[in-house]
C-alpha positions in Angstrom: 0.0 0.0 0.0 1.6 3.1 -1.0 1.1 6.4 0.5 -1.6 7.6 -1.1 -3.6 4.5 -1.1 -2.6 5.0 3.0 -3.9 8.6 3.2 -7.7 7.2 1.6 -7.9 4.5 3.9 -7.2 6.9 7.1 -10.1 9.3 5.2 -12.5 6.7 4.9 -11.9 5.3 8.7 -12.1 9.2 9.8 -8.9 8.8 11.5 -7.6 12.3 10.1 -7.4 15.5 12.1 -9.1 18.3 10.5 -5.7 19.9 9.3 -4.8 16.4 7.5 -8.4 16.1 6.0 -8.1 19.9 4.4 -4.6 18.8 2.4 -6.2 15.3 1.6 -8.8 17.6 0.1 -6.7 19.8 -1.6 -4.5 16.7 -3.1 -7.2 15.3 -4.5 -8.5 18.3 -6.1 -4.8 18.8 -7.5 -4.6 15.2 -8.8 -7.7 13.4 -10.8 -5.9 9.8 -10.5 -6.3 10.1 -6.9 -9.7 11.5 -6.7 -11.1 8.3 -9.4 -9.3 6.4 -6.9 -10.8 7.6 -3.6 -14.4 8.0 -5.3 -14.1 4.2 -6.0 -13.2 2.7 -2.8 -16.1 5.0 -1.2 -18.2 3.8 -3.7 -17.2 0.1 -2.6 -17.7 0.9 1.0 -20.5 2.4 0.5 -21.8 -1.3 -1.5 -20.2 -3.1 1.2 -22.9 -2.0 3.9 -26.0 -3.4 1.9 -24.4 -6.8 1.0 -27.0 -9.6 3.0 -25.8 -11.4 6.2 -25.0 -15.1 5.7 -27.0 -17.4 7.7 -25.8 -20.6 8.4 -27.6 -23.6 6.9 -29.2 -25.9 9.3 -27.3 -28.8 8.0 -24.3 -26.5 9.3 -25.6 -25.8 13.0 -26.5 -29.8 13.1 -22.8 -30.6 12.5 -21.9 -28.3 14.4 -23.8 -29.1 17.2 -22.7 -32.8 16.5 -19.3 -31.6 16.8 -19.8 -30.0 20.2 -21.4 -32.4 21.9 -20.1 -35.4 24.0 -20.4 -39.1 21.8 -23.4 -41.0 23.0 -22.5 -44.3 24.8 -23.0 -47.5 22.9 -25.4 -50.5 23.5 -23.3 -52.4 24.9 -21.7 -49.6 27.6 -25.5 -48.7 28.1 -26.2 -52.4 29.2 -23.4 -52.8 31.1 -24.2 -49.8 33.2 -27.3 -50.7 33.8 -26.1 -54.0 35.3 -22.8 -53.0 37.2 -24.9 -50.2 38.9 -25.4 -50.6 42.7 -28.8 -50.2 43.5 -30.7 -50.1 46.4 -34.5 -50.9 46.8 -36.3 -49.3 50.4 -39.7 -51.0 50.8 -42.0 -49.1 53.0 -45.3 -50.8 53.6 -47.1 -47.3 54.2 -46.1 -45.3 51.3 -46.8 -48.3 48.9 -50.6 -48.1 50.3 -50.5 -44.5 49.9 -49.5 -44.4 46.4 -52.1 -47.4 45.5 -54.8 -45.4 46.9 -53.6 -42.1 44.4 -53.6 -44.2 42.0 -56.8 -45.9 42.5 -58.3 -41.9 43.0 -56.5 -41.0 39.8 -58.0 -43.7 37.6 -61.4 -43.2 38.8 -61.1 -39.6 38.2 -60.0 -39.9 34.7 -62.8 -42.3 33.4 -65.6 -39.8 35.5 -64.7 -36.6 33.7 -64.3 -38.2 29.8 -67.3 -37.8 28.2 -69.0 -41.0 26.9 -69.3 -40.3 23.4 -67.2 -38.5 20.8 -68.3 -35.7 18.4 -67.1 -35.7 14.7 -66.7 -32.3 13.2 -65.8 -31.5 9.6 -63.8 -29.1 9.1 -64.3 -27.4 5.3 -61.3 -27.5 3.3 -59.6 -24.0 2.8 -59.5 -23.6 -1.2 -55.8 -22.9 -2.1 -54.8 -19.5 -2.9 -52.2 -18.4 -5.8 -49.7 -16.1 -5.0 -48.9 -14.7 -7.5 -44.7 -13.4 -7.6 -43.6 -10.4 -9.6 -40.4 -11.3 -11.9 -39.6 -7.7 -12.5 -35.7 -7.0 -11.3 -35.1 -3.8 -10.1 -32.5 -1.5 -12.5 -29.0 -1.3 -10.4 -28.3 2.0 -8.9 -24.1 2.9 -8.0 -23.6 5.1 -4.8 -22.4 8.3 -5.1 -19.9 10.2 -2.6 -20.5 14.3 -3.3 -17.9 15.9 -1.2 -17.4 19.9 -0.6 -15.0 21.7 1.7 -17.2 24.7 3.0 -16.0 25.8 6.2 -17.7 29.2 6.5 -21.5 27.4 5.3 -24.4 27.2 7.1 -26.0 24.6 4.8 -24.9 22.7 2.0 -27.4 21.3 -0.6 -27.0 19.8 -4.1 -29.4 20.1 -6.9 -29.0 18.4 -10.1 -30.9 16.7 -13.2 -31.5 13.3 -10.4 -33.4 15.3 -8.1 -35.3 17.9 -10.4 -33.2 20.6 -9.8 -35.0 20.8 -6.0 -32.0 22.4 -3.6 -34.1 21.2 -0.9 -34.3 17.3 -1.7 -30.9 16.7 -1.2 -28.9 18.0 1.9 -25.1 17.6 2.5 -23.7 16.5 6.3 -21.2 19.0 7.7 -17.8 17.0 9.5 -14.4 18.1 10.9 -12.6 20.9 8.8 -15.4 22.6 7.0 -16.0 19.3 5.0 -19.7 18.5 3.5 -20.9 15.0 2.1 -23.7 13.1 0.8 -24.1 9.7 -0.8 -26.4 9.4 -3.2 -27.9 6.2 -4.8 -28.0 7.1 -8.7 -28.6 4.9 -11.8 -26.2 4.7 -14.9 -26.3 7.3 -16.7 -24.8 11.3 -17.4 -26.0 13.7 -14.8 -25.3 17.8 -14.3 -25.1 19.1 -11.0 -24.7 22.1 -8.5 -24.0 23.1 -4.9 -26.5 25.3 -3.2 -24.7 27.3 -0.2 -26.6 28.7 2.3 -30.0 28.4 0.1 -28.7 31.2 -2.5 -25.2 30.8 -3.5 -25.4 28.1 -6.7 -21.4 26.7 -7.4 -20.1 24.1 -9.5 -18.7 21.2 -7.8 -14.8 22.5 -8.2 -13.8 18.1 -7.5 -15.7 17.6 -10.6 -14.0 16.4 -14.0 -16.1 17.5 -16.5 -18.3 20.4 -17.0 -20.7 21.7 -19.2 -23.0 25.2 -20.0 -26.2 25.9 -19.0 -27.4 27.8 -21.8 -27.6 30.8 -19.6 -23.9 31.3 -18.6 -23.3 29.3 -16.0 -21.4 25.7 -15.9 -22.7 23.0 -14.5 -20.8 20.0 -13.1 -21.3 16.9 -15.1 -21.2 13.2 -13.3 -21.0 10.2 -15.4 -22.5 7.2 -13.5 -21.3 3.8 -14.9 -21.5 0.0 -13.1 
């Protein structure tokens, strides 16, 4: 890992002090290779938090189980056991009339409280129902970082041809140093863009590497979104 590939990874696990997050900042505005490069890993961690958890199979957690438990004795140390055993037998004249007389109780309890006949009841048969399953796959969408260093901001918005140009869909998260972000889930495709500062001040994003007019002027920064 060389030092640039170093300094991304500290960004990314916000181990930076806000001095060291400005110059990352300003080395990737100064170099495009770096800023591909750290746009891509965020876009991977990013994809990284939605991936499913594994569960294991229950073929797995039997063998595992299996595994963890002692080995059940065999026939043959089961019935030698039960014969080398030392046992001893008490016989007590009183309690074995006691427990003949519960029994006894019991027993004529039981046949007094079931009912002499039985009741057949038919239960109608529930018709089967047809779910039906929609086959339609969703179109992939790649996460977007949108990052902005803005110290003296208030509020940082983005407004672009993804969210109909609305500066108040899409609202950036102030960190350490001034710096503002968003991830945004976008499908492929070609997409112009601009910051919104404070509501009224409308800038191109200066990290961008394309731009293009807006017929009236301005430029607008231009994404490219590709899988």
């Amino acid at each position: 890992m060389n030092d640039h590939e170093l300094l991304i990874q500290r960004f990314l696990d916000q181990n930076l002090n806000p001095e060291e997050r400005v110059a990352f900042l300003q080395a990737v505005d100064a170099d495009t290779t770096l800023r591909r490069r750290w746009l891509n890993l965020e876009m991977v961690v990013a994809e990284a938090t939605r991936l499913p958890r594994i569960t294991p199979s229950p073929k797995f957690l039997q063998e595992l189980k299996a595994s963890l438990a002692p080995p059940s004795p065999s026939w043959w140390e089961r019935m030698y056991a039960a014969v080398t055993t030392p046992r001893t037998l008490e016989w007590n004249l009183a309690g074995a009339a006691a427990a003949a007389c519960v029994a006894i109780v019991s027993v004529a309890g039981l046949f007094a409280v079931i009912s002499p006949r039985v009741v057949e009841v038919q239960v109608p048969a529930i018709p089967a129902q047809t779910i039906a399953t929609s086959t339609k796959q969703e179109e992939p969408k790649v996460f977007v970082r949108l990052v902005l260093l803005q110290p003296g901001a208030r509020s940082v918005s983005v407004a672009g041809d993804f969210n109909g140009w609305d500066p108040t869909q899409t609202k950036l998260e102030r960190s350490d140093g001034g710096v503002w972000t968003a991830t945004i889930p976008l499908k492929p495709g070609r997409y112009q863009y601009m910051f919104v500062i404070d509501g009224k001040q409308w800038i191109a994003d200066p990290l961008a590497a394309e731009e293009a007019t807006d017929g009236f002027g301005a430029q607008n920064a231009v994404l490219d979104v590709a899988i």
